[in-house]
Structure formats: C-alpha cells, structure tokens
PyMOL Python script that loads the backbone (N, CA, C, O; Angstrom):
from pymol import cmd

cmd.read_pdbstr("""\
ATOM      1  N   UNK A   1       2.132-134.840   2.829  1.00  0.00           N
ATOM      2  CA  UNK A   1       0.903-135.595   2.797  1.00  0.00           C
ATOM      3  C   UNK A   1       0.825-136.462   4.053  1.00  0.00           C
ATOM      4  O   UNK A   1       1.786-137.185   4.313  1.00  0.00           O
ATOM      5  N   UNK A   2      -0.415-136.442   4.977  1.00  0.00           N
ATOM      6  CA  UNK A   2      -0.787-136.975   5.942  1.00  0.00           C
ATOM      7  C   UNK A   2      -1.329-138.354   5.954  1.00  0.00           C
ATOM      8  O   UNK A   2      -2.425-138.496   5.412  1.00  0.00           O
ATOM      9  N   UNK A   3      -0.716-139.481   6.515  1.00  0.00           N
ATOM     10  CA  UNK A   3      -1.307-141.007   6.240  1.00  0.00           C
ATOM     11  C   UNK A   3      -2.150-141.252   7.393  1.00  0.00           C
ATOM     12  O   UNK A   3      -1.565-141.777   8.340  1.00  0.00           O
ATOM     13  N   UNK A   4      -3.076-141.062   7.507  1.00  0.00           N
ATOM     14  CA  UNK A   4      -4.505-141.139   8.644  1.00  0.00           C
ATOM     15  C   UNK A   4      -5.199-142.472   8.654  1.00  0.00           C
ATOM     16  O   UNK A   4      -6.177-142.865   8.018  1.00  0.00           O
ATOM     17  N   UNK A   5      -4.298-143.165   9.701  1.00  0.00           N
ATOM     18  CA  UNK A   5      -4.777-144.819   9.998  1.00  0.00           C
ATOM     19  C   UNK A   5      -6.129-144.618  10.591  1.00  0.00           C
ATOM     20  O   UNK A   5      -6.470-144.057  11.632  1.00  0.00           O
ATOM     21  N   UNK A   6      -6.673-145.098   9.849  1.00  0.00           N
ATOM     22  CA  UNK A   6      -8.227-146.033  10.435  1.00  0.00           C
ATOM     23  C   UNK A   6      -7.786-147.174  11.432  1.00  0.00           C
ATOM     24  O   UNK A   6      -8.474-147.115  12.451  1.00  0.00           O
ATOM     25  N   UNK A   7      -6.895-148.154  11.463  1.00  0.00           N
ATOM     26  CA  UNK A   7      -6.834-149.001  11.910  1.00  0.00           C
ATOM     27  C   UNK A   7      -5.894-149.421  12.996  1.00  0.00           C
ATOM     28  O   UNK A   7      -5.365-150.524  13.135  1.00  0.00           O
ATOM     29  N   UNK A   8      -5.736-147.979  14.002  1.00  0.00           N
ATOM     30  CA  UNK A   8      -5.185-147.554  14.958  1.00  0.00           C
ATOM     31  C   UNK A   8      -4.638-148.695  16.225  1.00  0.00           C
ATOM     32  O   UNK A   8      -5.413-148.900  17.159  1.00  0.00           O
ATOM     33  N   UNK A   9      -3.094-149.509  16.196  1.00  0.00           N
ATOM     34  CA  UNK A   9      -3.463-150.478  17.566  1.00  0.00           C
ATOM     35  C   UNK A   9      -4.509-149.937  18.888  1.00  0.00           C
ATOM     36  O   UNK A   9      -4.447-148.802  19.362  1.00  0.00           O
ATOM     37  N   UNK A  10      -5.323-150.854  19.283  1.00  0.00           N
ATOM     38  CA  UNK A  10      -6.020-150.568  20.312  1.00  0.00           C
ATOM     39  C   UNK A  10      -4.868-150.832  22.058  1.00  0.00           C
ATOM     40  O   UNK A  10      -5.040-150.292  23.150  1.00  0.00           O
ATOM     41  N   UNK A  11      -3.891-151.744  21.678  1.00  0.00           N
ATOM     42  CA  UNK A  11      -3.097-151.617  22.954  1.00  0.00           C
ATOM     43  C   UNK A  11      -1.429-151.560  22.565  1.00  0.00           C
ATOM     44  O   UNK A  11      -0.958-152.288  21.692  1.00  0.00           O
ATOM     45  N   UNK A  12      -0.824-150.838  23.144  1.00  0.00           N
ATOM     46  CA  UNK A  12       0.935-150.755  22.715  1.00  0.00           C
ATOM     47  C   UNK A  12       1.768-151.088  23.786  1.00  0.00           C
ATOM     48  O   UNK A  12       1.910-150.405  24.800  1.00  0.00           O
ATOM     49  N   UNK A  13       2.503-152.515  23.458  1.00  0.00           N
ATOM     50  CA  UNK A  13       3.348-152.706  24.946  1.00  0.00           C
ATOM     51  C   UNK A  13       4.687-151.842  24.759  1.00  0.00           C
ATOM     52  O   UNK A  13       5.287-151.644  23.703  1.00  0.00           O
ATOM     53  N   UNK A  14       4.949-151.462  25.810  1.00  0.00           N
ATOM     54  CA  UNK A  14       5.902-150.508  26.359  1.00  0.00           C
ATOM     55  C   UNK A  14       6.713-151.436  27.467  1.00  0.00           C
ATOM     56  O   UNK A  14       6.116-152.447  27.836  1.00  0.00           O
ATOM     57  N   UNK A  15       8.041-151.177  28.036  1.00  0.00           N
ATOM     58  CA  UNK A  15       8.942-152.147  29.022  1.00  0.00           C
ATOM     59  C   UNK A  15       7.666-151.262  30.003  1.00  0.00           C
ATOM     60  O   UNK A  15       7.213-150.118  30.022  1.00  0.00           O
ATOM     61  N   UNK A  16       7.420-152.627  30.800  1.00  0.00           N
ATOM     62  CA  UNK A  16       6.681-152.231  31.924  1.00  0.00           C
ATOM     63  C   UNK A  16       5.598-151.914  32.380  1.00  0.00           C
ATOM     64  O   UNK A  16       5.211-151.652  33.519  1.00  0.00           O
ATOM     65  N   UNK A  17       4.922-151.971  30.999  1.00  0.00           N
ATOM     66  CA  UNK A  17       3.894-151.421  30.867  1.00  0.00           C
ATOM     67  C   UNK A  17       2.607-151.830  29.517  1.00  0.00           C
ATOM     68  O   UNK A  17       2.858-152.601  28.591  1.00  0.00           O
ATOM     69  N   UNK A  18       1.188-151.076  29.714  1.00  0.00           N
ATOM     70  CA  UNK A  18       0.770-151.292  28.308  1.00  0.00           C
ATOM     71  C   UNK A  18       0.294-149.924  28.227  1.00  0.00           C
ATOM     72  O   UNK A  18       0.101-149.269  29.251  1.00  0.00           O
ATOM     73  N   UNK A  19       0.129-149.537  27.266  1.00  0.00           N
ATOM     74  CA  UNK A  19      -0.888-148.574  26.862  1.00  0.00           C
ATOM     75  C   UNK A  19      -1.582-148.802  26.132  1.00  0.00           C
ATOM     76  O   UNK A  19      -1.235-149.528  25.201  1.00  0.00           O
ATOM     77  N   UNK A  20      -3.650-147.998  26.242  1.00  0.00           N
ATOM     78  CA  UNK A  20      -4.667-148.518  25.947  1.00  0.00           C
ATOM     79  C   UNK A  20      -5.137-147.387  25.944  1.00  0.00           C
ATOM     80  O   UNK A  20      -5.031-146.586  26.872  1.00  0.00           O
ATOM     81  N   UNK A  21      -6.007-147.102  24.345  1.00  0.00           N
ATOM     82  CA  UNK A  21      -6.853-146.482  24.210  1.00  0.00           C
ATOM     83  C   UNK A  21      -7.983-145.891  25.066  1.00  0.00           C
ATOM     84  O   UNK A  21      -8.843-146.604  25.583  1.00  0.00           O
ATOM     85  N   UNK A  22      -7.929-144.145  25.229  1.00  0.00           N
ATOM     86  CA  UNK A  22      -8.723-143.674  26.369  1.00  0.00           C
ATOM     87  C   UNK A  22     -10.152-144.367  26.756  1.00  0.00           C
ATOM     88  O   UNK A  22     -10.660-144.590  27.855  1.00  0.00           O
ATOM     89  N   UNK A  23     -10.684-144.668  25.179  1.00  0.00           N
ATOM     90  CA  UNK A  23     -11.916-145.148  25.447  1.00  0.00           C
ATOM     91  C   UNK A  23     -11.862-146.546  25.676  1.00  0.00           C
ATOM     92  O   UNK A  23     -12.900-147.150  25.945  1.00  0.00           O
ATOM     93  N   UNK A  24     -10.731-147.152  25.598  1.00  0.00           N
ATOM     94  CA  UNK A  24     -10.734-148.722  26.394  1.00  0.00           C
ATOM     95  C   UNK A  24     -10.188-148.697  27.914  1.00  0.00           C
ATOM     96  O   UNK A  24     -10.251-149.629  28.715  1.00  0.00           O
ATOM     97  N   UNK A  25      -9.763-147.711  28.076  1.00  0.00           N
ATOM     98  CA  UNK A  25      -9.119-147.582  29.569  1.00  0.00           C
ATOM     99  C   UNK A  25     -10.090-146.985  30.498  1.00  0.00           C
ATOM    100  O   UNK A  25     -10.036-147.227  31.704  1.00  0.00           O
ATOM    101  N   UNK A  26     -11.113-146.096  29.899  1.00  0.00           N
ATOM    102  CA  UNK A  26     -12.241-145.614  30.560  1.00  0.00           C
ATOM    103  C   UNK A  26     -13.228-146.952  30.582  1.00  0.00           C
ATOM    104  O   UNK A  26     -13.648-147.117  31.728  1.00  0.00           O
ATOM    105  N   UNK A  27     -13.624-147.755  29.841  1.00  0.00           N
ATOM    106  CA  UNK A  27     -14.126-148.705  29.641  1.00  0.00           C
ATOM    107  C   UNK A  27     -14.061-149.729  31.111  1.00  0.00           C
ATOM    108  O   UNK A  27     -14.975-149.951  31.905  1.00  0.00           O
ATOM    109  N   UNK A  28     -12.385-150.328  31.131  1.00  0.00           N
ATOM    110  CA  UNK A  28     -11.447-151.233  31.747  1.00  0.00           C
ATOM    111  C   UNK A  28     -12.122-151.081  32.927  1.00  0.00           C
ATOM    112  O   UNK A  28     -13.055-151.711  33.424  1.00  0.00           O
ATOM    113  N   UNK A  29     -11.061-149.501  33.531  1.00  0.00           N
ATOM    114  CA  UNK A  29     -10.565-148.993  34.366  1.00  0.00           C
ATOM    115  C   UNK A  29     -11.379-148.296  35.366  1.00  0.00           C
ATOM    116  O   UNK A  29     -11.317-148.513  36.577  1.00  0.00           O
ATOM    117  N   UNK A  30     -12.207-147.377  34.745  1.00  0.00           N
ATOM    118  CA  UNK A  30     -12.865-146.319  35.194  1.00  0.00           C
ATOM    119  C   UNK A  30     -14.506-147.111  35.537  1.00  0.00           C
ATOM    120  O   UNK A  30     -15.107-147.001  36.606  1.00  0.00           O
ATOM    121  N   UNK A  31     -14.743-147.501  34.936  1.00  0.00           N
ATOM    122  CA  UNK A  31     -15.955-148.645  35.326  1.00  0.00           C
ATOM    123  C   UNK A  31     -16.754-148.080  34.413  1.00  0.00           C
ATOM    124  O   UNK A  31     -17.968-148.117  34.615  1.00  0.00           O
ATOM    125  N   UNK A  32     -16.177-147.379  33.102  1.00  0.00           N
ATOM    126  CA  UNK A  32     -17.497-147.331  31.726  1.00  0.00           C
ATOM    127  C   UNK A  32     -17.438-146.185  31.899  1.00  0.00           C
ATOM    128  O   UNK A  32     -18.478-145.731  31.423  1.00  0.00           O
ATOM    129  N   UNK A  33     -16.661-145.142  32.427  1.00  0.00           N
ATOM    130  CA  UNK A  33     -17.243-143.664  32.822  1.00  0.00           C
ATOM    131  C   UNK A  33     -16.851-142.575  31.259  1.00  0.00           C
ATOM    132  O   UNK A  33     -16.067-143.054  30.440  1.00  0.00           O
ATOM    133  N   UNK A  34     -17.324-141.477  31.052  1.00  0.00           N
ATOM    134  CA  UNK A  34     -16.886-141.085  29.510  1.00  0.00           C
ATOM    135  C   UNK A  34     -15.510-140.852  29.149  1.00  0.00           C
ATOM    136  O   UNK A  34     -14.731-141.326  29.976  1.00  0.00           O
ATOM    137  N   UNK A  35     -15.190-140.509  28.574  1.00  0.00           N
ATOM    138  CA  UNK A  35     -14.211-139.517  27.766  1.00  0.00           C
ATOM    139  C   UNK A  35     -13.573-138.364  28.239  1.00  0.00           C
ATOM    140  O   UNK A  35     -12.442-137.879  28.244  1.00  0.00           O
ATOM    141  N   UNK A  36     -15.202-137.979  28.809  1.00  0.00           N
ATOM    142  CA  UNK A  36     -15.006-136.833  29.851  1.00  0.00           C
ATOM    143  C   UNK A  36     -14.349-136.180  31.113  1.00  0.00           C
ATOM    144  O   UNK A  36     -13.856-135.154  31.581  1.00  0.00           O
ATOM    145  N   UNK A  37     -14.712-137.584  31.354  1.00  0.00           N
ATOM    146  CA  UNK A  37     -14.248-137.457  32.672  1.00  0.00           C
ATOM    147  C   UNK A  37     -12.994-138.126  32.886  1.00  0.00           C
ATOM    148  O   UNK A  37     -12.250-137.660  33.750  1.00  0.00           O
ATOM    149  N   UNK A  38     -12.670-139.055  32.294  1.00  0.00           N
ATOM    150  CA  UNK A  38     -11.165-138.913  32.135  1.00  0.00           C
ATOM    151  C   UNK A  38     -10.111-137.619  31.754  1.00  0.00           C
ATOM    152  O   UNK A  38      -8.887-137.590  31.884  1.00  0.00           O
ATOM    153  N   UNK A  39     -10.688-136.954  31.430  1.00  0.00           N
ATOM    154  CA  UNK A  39     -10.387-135.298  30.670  1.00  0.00           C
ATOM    155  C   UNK A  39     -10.001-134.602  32.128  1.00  0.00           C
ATOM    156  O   UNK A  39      -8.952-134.092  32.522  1.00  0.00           O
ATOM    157  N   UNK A  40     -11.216-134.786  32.723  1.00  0.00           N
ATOM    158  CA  UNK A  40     -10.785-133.994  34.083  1.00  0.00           C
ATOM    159  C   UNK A  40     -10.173-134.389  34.772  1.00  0.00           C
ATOM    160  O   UNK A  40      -9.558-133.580  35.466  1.00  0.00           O
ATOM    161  N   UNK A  41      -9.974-135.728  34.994  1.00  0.00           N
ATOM    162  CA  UNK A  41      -9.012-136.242  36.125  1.00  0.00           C
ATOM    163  C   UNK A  41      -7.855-135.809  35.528  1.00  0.00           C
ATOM    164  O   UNK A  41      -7.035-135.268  36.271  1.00  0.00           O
ATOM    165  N   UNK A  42      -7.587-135.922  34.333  1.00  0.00           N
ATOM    166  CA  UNK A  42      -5.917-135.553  33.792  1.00  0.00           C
ATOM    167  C   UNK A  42      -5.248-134.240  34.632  1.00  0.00           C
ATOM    168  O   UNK A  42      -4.088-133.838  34.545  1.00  0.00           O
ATOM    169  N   UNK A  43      -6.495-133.622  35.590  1.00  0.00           N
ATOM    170  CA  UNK A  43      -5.864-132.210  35.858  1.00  0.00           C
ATOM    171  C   UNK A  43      -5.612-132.629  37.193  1.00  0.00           C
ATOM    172  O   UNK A  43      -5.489-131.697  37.988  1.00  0.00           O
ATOM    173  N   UNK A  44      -5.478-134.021  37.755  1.00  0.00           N
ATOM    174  CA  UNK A  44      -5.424-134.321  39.198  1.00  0.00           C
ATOM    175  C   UNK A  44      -4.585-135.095  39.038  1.00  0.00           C
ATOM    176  O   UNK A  44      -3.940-135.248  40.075  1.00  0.00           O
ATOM    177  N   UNK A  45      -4.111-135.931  37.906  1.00  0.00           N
ATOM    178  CA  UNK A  45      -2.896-136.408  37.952  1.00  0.00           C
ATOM    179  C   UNK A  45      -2.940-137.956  36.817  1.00  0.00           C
ATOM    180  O   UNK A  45      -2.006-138.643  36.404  1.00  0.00           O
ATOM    181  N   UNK A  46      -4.173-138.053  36.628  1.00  0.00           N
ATOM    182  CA  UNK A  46      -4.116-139.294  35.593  1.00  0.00           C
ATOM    183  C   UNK A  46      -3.489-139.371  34.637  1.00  0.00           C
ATOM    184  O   UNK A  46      -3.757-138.545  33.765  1.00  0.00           O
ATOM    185  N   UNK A  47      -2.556-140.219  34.401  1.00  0.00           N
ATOM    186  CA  UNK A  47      -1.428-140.542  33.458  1.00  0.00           C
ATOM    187  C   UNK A  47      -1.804-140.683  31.645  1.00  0.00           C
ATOM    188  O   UNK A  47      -2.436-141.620  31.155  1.00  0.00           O
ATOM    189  N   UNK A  48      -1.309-139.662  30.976  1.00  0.00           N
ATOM    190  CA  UNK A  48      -1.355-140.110  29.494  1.00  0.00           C
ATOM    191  C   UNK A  48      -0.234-139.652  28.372  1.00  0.00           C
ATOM    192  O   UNK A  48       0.527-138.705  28.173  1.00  0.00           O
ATOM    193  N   UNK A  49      -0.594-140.883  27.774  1.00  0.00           N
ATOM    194  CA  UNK A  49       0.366-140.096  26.484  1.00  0.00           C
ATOM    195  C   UNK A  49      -0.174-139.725  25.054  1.00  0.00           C
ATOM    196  O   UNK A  49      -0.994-140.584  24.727  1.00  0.00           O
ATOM    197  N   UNK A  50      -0.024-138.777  24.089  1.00  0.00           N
ATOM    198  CA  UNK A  50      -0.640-138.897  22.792  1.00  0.00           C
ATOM    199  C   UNK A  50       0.594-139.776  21.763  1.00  0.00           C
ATOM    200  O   UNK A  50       1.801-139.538  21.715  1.00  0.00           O
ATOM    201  N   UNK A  51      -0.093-140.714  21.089  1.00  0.00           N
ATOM    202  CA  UNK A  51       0.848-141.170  20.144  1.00  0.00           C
ATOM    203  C   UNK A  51      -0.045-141.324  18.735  1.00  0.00           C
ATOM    204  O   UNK A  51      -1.046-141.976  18.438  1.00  0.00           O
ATOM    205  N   UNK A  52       0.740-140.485  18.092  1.00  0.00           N
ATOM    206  CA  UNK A  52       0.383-140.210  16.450  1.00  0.00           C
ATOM    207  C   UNK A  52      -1.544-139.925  16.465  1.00  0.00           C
ATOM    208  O   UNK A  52      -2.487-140.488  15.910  1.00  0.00           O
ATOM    209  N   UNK A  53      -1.408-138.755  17.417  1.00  0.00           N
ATOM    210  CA  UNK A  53      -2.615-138.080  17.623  1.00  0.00           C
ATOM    211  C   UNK A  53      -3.611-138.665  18.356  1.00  0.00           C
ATOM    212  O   UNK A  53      -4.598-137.981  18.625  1.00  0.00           O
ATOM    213  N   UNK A  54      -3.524-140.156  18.850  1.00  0.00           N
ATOM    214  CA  UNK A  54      -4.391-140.461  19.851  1.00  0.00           C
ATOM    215  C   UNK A  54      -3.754-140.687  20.977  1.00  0.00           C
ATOM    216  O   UNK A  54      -2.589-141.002  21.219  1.00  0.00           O
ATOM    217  N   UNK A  55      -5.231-140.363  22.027  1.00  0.00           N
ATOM    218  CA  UNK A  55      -4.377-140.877  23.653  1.00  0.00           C
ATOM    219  C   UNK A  55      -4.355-142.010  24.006  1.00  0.00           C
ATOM    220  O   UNK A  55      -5.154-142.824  23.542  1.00  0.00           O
ATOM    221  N   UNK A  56      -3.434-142.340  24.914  1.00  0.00           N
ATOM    222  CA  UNK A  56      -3.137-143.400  25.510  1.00  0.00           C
ATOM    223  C   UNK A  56      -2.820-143.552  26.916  1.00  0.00           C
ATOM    224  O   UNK A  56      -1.907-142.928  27.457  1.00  0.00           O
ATOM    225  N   UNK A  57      -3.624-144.435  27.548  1.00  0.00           N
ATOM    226  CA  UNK A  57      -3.201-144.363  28.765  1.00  0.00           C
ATOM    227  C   UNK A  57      -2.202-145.548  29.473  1.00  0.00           C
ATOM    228  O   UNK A  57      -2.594-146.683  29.202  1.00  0.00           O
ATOM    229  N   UNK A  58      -1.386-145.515  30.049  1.00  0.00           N
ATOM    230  CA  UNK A  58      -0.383-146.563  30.562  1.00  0.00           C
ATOM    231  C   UNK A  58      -1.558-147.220  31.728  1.00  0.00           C
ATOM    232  O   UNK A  58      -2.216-146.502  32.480  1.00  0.00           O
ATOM    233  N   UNK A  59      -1.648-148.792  31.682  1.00  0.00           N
ATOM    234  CA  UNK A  59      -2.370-149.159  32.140  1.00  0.00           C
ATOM    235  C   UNK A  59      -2.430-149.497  33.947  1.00  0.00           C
ATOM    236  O   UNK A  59      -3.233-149.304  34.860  1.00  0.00           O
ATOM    237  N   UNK A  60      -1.302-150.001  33.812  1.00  0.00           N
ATOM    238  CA  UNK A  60      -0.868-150.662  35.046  1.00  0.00           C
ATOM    239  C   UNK A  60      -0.290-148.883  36.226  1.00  0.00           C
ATOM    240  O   UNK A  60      -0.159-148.921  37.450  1.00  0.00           O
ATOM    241  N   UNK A  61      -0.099-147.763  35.463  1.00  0.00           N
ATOM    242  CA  UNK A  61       0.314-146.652  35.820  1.00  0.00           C
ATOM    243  C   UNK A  61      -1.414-146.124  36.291  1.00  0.00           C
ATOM    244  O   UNK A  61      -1.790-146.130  37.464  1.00  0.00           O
ATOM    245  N   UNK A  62      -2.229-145.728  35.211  1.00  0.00           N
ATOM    246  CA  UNK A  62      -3.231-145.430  35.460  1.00  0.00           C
ATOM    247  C   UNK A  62      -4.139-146.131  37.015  1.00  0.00           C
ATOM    248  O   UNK A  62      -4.838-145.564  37.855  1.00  0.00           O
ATOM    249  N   UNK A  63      -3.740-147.483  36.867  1.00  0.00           N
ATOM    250  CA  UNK A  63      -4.469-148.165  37.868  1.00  0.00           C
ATOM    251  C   UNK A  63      -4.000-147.823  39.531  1.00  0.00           C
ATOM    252  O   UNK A  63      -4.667-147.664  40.553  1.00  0.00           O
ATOM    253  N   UNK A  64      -2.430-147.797  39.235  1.00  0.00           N
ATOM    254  CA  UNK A  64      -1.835-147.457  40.351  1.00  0.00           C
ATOM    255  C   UNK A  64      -2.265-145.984  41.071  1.00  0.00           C
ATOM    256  O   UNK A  64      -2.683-145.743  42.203  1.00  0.00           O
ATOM    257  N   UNK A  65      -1.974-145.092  39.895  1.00  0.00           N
ATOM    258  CA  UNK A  65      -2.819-143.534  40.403  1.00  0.00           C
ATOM    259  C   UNK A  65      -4.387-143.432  41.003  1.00  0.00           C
ATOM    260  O   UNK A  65      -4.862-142.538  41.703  1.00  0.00           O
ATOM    261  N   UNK A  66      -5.164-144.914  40.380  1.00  0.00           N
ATOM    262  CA  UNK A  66      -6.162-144.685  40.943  1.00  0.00           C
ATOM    263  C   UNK A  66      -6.411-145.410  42.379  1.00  0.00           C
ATOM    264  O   UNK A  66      -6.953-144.807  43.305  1.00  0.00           O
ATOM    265  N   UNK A  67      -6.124-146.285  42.446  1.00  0.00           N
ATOM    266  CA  UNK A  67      -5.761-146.845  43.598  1.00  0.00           C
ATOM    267  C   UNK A  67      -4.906-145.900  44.888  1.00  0.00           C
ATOM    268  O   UNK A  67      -4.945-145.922  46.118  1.00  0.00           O
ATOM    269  N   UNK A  68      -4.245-145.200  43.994  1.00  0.00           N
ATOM    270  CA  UNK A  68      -3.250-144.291  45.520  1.00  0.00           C
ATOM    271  C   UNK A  68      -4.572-143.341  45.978  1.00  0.00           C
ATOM    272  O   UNK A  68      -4.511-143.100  47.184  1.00  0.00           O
ATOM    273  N   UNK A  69      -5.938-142.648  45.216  1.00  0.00           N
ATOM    274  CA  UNK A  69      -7.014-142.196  45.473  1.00  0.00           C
ATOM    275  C   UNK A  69      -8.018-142.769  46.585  1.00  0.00           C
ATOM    276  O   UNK A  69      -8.813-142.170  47.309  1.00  0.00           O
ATOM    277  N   UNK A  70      -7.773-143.861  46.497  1.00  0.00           N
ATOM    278  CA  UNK A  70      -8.834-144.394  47.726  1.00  0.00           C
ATOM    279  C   UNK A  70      -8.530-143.967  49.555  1.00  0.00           C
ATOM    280  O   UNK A  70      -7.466-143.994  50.174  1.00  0.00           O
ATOM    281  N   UNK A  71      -9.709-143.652  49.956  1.00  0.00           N
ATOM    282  CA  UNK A  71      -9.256-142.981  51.004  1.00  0.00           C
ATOM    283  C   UNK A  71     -10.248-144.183  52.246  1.00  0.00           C
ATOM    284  O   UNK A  71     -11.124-144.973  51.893  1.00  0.00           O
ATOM    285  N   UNK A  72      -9.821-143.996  53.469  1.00  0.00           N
ATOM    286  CA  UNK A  72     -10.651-144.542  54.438  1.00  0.00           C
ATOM    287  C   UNK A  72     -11.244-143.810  55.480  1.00  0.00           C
ATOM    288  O   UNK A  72     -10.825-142.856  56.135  1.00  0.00           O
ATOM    289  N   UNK A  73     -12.331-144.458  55.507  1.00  0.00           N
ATOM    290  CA  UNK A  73     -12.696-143.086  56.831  1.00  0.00           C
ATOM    291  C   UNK A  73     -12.246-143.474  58.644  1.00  0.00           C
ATOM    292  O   UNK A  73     -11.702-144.493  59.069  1.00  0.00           O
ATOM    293  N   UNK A  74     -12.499-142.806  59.066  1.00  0.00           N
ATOM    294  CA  UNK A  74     -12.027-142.616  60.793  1.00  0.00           C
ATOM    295  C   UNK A  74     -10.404-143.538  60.668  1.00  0.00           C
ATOM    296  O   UNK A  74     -10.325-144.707  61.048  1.00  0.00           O
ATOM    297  N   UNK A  75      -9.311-142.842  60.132  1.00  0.00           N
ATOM    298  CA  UNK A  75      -8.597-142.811  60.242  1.00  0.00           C
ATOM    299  C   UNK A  75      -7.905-142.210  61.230  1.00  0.00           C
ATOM    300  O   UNK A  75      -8.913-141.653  61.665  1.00  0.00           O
ATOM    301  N   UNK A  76      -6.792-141.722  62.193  1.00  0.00           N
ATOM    302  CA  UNK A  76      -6.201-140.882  63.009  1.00  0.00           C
ATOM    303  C   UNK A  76      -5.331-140.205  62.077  1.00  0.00           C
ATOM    304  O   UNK A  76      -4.388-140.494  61.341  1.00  0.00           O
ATOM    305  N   UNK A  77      -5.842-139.446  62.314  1.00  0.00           N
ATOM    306  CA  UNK A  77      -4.664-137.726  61.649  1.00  0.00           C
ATOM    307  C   UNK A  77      -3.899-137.898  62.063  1.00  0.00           C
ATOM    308  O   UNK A  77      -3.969-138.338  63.210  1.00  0.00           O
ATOM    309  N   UNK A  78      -2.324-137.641  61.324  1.00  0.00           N
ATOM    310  CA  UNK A  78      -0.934-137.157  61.775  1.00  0.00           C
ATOM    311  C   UNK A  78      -1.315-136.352  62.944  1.00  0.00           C
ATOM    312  O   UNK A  78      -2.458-135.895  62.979  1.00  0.00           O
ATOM    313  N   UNK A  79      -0.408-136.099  64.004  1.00  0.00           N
ATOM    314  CA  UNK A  79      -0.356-135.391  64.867  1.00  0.00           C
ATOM    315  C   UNK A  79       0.866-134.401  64.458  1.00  0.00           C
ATOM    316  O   UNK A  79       1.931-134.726  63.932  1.00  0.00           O
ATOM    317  N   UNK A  80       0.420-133.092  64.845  1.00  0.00           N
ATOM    318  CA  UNK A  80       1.246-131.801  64.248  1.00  0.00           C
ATOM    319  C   UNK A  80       2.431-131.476  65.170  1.00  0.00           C
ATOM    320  O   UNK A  80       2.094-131.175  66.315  1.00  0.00           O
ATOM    321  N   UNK A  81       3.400-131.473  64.979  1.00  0.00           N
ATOM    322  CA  UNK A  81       4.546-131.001  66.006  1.00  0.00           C
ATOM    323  C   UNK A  81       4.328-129.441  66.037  1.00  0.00           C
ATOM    324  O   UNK A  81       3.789-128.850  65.102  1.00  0.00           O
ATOM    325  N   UNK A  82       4.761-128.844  67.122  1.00  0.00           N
ATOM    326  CA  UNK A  82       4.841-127.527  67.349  1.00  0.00           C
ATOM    327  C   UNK A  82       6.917-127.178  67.019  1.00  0.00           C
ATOM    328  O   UNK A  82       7.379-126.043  67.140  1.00  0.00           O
TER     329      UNK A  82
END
""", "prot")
cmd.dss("prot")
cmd.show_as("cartoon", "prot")
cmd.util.cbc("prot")
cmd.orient("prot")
C-alpha cells in the first residue's frame, strides 16, 4: 500500500546545499519560466533529483550551472596551435 503525501516539503536542506521544488525553482531561478522548459534544459545539463516521486532541484547547483551559461560578446577566441 502506497502513502501519497499531499503535503510534500517544498524545500530539503542537504550539506551544501538546498533543494526546491521544480515549480519553485522555475519560479526563483528561471524568472517564472514553465515546467517545460526546465524539462529541456535537463538535456543541457540542469541539475535534478527525484525524491519520493517529485523533482527537485539543488539550488545553489542549479544557479551555478546557470550562471556558467552566460556568454559575452566580442570576446577574443583562443588562438589554435598548429
């Protein structure tokens, strides 16, 4: 027999960390963006875990992955050795 919490923690501290419900981390993090699209980034590298069937995202991890994303423009390219 399956015990199916309604009343799911919304954040779980971990050493180092928190984890937060997709739809509070999309909320936070993502600047309100869906469900969805957190879905797809997972295939580029956004950090999650499932615990007792919901996801979770590590917060301070998530932020960092998104942050390593930001790019600048007119940068100088590596130069290629021969």
């Amino acid at each position: 027999m399956a015990i199916i919490l309604k009343d799911r923690p919304r954040r779980i501290d971990i050493p180092g960390d928190i984890l937060v419900l997709d739809g509070d981390f999309c909320l936070e993090v993502l600047a309100g963006a869906s469900c969805r699209t957190s879905k797809r980034l997972e295939s580029e590298g956004l950090p999650f875990v499932m615990v007792a069937g919901c996801k979770y995202r590590p917060l301070n991890a998530g932020r960092a992955w998104l942050a390593n994303r930001i790019t600048r423009r007119n940068q100088p390219q590596d130069r290629l050795r021969a």
